[in-house]
mmCIF file of the N, C-alpha and C atoms, coordinates in Angstrom:
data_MODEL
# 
_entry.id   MODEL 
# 
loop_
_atom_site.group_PDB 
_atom_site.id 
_atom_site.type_symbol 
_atom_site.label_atom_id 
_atom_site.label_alt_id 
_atom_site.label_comp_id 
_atom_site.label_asym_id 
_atom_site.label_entity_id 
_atom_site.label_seq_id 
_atom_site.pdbx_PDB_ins_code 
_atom_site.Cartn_x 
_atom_site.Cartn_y 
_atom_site.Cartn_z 
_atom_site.occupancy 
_atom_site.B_iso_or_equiv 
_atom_site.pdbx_formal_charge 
_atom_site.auth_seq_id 
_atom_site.auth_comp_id 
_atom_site.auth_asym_id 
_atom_site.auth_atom_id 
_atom_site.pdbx_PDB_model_num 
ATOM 1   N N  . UNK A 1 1  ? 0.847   -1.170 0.000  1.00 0.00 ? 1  UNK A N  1 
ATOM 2   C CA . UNK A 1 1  ? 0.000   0.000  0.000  1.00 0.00 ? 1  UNK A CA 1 
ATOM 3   C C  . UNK A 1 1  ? 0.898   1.240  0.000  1.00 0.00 ? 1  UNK A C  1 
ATOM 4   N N  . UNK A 1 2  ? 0.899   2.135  -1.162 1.00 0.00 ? 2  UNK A N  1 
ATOM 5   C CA . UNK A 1 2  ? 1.268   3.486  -1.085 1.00 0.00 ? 2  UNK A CA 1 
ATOM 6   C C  . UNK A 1 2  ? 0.627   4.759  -0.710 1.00 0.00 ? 2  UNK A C  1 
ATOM 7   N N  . UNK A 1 3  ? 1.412   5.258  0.474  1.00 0.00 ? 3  UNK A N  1 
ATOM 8   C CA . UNK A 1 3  ? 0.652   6.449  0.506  1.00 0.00 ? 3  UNK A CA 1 
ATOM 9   C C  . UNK A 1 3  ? 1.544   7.800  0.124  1.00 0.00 ? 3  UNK A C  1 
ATOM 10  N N  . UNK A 1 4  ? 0.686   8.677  -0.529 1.00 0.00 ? 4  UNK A N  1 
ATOM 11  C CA . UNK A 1 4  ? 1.649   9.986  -1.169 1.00 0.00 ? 4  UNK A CA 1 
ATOM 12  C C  . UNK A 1 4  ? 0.867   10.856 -0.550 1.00 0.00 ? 4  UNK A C  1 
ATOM 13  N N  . UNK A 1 5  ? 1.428   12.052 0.167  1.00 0.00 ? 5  UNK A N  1 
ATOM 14  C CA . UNK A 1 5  ? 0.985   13.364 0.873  1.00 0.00 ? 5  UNK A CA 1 
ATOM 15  C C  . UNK A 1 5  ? 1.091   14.475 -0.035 1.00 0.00 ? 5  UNK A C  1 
ATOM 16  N N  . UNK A 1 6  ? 0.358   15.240 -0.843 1.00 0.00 ? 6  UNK A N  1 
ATOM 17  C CA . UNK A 1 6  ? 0.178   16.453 -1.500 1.00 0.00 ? 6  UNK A CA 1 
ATOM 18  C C  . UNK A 1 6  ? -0.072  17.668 -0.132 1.00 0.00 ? 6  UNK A C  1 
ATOM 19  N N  . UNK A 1 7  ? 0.937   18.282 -0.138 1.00 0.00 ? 7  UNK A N  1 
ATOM 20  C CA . UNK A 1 7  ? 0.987   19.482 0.287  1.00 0.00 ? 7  UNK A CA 1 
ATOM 21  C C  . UNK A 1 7  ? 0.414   20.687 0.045  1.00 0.00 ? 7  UNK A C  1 
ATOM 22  N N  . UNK A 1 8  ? -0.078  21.329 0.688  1.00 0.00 ? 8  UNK A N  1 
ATOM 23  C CA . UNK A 1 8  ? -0.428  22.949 -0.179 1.00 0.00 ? 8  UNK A CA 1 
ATOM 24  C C  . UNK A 1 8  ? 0.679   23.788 -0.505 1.00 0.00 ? 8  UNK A C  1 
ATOM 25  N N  . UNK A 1 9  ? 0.845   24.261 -1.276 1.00 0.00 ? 9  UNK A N  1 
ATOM 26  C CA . UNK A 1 9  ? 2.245   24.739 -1.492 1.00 0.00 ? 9  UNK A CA 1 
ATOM 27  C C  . UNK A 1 9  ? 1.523   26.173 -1.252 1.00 0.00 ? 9  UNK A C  1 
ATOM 28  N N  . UNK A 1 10 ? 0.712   27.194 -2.201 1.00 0.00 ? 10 UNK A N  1 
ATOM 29  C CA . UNK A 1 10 ? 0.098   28.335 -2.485 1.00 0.00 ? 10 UNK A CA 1 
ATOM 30  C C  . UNK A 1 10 ? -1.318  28.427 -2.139 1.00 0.00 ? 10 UNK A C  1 
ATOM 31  N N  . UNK A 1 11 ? -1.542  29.744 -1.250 1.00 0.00 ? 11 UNK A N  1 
ATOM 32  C CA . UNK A 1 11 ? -2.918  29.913 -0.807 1.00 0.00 ? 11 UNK A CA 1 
ATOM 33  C C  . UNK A 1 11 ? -3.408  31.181 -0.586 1.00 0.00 ? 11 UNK A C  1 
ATOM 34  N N  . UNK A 1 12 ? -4.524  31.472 -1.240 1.00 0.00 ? 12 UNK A N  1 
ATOM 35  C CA . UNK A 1 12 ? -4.956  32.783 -1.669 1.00 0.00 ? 12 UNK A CA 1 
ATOM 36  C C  . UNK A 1 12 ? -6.230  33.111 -1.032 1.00 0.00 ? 12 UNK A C  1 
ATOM 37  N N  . UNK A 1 13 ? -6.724  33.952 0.478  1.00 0.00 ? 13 UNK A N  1 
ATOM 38  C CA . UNK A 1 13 ? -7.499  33.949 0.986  1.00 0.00 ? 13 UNK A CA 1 
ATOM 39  C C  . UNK A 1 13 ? -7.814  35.383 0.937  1.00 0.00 ? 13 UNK A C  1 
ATOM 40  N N  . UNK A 1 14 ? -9.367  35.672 0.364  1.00 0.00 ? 14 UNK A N  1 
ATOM 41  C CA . UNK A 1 14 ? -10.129 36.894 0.933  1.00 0.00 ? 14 UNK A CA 1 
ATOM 42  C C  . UNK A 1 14 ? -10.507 37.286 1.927  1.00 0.00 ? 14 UNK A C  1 
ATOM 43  N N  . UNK A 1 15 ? -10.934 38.537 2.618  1.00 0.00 ? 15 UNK A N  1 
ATOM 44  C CA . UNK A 1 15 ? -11.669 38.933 3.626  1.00 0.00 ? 15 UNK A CA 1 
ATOM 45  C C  . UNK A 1 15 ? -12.292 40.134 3.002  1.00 0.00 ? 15 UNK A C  1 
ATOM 46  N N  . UNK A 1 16 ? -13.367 40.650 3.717  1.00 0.00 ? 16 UNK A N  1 
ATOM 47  C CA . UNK A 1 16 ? -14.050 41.564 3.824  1.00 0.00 ? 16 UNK A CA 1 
ATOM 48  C C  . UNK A 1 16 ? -14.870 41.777 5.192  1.00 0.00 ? 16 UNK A C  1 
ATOM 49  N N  . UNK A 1 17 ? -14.737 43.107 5.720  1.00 0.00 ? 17 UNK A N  1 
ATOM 50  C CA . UNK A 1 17 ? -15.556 43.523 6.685  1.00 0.00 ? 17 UNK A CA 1 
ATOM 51  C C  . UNK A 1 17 ? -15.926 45.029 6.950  1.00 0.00 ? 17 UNK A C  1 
ATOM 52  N N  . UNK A 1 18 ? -16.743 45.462 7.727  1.00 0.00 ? 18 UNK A N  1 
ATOM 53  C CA . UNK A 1 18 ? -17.414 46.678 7.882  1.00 0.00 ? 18 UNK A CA 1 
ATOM 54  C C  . UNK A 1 18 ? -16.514 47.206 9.018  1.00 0.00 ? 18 UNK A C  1 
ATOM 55  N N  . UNK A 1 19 ? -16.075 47.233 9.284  1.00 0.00 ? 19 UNK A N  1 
ATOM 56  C CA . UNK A 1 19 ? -14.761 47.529 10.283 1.00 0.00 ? 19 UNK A CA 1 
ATOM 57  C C  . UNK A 1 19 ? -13.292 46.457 10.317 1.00 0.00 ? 19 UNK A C  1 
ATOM 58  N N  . UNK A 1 20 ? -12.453 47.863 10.691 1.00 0.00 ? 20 UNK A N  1 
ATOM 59  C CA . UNK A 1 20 ? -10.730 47.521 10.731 1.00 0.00 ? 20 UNK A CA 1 
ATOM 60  C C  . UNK A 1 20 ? -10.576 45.890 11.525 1.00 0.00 ? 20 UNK A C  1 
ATOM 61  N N  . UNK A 1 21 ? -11.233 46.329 12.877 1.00 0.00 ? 21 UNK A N  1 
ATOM 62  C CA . UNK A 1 21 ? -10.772 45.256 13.915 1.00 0.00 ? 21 UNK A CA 1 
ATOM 63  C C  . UNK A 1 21 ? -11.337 43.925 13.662 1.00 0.00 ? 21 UNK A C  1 
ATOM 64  N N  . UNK A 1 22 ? -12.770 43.719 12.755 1.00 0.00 ? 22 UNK A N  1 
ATOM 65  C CA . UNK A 1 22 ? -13.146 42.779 12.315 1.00 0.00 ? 22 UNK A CA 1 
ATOM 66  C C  . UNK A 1 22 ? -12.480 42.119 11.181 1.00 0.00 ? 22 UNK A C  1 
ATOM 67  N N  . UNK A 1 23 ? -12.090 42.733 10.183 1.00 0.00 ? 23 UNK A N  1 
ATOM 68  C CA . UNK A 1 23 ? -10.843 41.996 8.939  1.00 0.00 ? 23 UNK A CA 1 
ATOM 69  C C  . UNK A 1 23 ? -10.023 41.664 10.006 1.00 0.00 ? 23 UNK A C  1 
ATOM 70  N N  . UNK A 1 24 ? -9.195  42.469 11.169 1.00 0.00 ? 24 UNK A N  1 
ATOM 71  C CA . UNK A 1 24 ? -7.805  42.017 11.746 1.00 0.00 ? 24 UNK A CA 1 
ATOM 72  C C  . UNK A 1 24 ? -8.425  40.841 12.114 1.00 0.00 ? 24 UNK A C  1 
ATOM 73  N N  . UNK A 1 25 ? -9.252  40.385 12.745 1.00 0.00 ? 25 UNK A N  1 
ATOM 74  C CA . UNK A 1 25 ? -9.444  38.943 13.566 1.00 0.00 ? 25 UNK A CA 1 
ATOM 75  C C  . UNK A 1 25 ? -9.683  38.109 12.458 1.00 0.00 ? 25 UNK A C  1 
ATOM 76  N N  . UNK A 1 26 ? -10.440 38.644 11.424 1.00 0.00 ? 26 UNK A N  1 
ATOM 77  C CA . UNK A 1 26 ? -11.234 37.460 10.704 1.00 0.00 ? 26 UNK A CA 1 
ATOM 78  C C  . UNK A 1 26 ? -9.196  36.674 9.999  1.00 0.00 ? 26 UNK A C  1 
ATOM 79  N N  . UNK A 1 27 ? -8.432  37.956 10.108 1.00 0.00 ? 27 UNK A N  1 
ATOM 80  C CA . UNK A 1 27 ? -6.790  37.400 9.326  1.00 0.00 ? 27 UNK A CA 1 
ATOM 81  C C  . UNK A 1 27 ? -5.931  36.963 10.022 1.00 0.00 ? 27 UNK A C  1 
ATOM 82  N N  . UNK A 1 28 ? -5.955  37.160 11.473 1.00 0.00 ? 28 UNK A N  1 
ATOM 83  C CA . UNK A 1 28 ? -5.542  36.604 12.539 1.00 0.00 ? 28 UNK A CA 1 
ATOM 84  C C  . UNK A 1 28 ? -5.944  34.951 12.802 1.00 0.00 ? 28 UNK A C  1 
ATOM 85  N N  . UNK A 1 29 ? -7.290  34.738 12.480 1.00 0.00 ? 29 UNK A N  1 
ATOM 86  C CA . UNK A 1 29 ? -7.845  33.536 12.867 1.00 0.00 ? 29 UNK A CA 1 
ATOM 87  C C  . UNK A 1 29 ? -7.167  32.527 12.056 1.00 0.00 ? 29 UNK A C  1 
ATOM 88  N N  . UNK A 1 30 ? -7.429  32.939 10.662 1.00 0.00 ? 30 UNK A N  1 
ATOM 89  C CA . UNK A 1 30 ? -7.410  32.413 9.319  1.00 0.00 ? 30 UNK A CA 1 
ATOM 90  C C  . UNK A 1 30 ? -5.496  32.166 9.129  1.00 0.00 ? 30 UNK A C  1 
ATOM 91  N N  . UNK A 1 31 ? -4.768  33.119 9.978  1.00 0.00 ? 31 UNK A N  1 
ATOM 92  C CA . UNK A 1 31 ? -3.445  32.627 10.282 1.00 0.00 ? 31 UNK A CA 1 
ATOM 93  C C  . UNK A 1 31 ? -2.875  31.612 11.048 1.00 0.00 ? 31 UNK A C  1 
ATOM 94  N N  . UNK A 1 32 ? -4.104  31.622 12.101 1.00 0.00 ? 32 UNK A N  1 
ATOM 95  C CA . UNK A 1 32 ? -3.634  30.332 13.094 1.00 0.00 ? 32 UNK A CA 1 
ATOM 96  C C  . UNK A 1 32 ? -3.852  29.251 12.270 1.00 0.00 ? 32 UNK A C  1 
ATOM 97  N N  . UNK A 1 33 ? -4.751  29.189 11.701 1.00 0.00 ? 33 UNK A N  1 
ATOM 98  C CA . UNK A 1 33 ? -5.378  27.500 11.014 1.00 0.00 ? 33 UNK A CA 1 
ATOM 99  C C  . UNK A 1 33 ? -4.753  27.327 9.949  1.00 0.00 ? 33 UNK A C  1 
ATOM 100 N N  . UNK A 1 34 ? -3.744  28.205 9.127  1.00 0.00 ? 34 UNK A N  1 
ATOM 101 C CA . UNK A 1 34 ? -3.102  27.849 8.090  1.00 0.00 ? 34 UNK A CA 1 
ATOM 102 C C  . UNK A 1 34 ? -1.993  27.517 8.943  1.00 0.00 ? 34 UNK A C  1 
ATOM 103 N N  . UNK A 1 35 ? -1.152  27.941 9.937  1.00 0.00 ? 35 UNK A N  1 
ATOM 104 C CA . UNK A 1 35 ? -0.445  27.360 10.190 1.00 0.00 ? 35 UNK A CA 1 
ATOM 105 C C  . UNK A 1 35 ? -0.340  25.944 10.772 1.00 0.00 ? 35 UNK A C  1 
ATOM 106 N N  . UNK A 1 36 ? -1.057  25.246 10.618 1.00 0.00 ? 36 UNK A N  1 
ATOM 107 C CA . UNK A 1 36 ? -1.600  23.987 10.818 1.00 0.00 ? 36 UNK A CA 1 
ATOM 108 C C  . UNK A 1 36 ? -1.251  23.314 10.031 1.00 0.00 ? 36 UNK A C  1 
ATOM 109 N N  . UNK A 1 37 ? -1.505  24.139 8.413  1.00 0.00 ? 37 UNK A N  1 
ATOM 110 C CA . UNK A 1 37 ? -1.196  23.548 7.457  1.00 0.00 ? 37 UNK A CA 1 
ATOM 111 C C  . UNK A 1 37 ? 0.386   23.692 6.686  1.00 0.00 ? 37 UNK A C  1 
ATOM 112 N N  . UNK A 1 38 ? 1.247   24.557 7.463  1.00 0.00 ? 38 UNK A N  1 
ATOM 113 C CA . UNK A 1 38 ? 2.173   24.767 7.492  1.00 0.00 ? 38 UNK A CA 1 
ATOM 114 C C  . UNK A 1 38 ? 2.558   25.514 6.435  1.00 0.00 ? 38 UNK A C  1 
ATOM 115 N N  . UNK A 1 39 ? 1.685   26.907 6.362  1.00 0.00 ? 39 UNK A N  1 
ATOM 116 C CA . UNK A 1 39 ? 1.427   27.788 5.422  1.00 0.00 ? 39 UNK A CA 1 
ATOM 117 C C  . UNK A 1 39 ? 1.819   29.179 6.528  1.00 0.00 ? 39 UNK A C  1 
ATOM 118 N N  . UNK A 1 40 ? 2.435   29.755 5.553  1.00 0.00 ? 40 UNK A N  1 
ATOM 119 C CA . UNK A 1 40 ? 3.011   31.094 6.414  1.00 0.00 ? 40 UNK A CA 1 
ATOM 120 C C  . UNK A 1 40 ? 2.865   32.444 5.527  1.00 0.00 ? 40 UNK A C  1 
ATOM 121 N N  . UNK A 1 41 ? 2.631   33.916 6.039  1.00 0.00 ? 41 UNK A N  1 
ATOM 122 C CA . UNK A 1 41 ? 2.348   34.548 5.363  1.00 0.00 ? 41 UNK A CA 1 
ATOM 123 C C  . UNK A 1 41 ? 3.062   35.094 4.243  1.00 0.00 ? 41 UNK A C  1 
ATOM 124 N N  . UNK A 1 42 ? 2.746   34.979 3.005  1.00 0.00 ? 42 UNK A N  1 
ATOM 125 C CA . UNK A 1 42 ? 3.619   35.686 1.940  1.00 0.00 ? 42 UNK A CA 1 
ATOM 126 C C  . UNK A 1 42 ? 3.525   37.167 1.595  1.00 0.00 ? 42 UNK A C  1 
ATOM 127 N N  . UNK A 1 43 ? 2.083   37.527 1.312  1.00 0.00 ? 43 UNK A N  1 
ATOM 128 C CA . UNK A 1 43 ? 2.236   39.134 1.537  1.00 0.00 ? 43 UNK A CA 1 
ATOM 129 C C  . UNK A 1 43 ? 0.353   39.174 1.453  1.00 0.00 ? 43 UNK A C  1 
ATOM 130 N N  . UNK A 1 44 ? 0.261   40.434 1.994  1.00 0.00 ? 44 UNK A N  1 
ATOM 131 C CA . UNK A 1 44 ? -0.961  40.918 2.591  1.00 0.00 ? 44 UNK A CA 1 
ATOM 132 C C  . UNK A 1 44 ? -1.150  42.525 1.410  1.00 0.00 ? 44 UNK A C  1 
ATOM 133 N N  . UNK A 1 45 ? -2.428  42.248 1.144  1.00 0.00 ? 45 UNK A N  1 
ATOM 134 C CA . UNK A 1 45 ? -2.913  43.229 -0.063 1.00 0.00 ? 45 UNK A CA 1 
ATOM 135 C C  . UNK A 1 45 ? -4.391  44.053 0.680  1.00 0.00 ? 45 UNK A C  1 
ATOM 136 N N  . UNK A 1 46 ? -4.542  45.264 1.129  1.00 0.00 ? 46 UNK A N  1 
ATOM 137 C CA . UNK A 1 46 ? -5.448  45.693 1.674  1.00 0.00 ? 46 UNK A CA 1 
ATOM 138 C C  . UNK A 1 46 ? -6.035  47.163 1.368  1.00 0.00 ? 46 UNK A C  1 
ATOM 139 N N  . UNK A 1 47 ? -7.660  46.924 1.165  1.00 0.00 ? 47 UNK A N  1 
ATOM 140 C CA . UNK A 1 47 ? -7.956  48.435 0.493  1.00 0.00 ? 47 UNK A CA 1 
ATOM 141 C C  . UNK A 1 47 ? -9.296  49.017 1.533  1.00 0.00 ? 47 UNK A C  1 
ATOM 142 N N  . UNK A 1 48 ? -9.518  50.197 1.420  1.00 0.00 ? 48 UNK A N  1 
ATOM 143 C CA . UNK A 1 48 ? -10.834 50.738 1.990  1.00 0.00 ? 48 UNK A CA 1 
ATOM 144 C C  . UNK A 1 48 ? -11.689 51.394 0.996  1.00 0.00 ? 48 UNK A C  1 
ATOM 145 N N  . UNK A 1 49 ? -12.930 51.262 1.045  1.00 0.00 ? 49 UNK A N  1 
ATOM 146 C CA . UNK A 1 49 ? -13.705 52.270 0.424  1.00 0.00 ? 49 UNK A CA 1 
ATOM 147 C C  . UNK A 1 49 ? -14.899 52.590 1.448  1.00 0.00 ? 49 UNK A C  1 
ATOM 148 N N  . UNK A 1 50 ? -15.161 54.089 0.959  1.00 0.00 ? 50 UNK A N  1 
ATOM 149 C CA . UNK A 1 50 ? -16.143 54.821 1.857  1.00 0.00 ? 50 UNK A CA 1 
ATOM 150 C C  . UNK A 1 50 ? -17.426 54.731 0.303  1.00 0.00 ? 50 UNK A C  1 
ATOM 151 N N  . UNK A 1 51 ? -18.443 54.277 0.779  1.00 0.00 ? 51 UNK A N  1 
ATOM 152 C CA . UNK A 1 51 ? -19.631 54.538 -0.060 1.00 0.00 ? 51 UNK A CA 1 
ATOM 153 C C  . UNK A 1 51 ? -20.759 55.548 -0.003 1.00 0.00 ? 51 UNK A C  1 
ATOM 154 N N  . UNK A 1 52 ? -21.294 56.052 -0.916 1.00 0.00 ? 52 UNK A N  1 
ATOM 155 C CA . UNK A 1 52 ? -22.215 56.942 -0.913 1.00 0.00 ? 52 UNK A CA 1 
ATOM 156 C C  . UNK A 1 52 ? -22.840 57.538 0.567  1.00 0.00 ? 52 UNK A C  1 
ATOM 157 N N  . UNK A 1 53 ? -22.619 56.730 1.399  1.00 0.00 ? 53 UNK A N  1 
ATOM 158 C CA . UNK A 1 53 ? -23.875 57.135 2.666  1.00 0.00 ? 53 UNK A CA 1 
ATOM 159 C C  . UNK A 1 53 ? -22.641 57.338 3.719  1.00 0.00 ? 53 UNK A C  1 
ATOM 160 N N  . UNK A 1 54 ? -21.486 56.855 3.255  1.00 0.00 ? 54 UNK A N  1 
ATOM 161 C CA . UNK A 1 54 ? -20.280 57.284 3.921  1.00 0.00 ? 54 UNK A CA 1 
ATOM 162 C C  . UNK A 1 54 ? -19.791 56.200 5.079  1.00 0.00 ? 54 UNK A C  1 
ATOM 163 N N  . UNK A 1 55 ? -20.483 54.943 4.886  1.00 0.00 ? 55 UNK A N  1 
ATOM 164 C CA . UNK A 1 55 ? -20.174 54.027 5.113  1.00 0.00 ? 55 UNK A CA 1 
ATOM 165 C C  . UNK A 1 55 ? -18.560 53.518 4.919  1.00 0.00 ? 55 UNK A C  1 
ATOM 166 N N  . UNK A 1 56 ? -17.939 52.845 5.846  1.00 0.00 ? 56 UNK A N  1 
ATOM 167 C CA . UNK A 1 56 ? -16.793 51.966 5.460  1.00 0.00 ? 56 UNK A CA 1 
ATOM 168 C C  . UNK A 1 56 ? -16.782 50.586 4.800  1.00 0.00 ? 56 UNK A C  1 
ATOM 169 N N  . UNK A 1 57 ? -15.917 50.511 4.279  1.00 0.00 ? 57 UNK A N  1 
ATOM 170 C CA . UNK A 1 57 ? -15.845 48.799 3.707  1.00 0.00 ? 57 UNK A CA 1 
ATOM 171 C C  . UNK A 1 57 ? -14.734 48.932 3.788  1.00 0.00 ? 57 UNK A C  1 
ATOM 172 N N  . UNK A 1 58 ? -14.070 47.086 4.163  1.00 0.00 ? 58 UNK A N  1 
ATOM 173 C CA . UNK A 1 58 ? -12.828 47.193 4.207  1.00 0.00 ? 58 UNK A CA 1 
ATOM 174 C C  . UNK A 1 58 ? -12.663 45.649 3.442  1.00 0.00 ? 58 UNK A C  1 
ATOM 175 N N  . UNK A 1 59 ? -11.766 45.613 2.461  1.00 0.00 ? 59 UNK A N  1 
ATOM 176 C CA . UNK A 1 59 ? -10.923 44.182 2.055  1.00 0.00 ? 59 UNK A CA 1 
ATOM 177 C C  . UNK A 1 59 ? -9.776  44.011 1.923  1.00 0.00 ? 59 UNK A C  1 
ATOM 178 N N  . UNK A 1 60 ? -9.594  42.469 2.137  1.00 0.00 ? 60 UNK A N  1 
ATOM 179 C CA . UNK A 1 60 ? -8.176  42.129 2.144  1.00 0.00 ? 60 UNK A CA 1 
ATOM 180 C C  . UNK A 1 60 ? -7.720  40.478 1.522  1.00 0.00 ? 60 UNK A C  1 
ATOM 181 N N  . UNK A 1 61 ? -6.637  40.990 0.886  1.00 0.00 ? 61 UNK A N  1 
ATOM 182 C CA . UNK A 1 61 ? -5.922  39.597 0.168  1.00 0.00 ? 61 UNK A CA 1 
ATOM 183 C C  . UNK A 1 61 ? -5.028  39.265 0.421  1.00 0.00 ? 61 UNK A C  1 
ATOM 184 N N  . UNK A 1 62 ? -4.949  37.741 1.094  1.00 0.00 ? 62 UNK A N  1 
ATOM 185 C CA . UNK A 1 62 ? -3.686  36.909 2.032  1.00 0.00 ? 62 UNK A CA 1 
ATOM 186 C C  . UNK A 1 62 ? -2.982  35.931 1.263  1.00 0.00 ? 62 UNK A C  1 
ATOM 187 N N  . UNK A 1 63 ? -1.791  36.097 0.739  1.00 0.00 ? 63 UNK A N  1 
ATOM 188 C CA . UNK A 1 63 ? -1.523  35.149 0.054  1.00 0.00 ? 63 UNK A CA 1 
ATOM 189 C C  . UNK A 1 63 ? -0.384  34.405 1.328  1.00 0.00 ? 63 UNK A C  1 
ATOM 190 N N  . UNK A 1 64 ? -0.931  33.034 1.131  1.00 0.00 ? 64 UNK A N  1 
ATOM 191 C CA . UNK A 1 64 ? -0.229  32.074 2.108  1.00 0.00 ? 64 UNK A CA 1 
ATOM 192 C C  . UNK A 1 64 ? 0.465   31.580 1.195  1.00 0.00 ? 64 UNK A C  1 
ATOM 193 N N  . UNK A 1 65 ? 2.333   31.239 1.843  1.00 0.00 ? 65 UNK A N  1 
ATOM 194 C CA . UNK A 1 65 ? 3.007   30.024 1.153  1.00 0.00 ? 65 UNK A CA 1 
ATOM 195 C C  . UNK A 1 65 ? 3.794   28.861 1.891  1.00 0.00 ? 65 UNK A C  1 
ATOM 196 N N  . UNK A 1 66 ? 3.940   27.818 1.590  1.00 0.00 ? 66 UNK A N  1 
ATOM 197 C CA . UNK A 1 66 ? 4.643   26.900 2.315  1.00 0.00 ? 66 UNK A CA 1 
ATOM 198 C C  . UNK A 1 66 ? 5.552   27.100 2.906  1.00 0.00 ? 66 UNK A C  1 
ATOM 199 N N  . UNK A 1 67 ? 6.062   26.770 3.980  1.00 0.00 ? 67 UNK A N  1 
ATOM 200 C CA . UNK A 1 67 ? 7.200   27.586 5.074  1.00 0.00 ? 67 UNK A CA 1 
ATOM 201 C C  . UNK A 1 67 ? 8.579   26.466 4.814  1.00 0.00 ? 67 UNK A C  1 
# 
């Protein structure tokens, strides 16, 4: 019996939230559990927009890579 382990090598995770401190946790969380998978951060891509009613939005792009 052979067994072969495929690794994640590359991992590309979104967020979005209506506040700062909510993206930080939702990328914080999403860091612990990749490191599980033995995925570490490669670089972090993050924007804001204010909409018509002057609302915030906030997103963000996590690219994870194998450590």
């Amino acid at each position: 019996m052979n067994f072969q382990l495929d690794f994640i090598e590359d991992k590309v995770e979104f967020f979005e939230a209506t506040n700062i401190k909510s993206l930080q946790k939702q990328i914080e969380s999403q860091i612990d559990e990749n490191r599980a998978l033995m995925l570490s951060v490669h670089s972090v891509s993050h924007q804001m927009q204010v909409n018509e009613n002057g609302q915030t939005y906030f997103t963000a792009v996590v690219h994870f890579k194998k450590k």
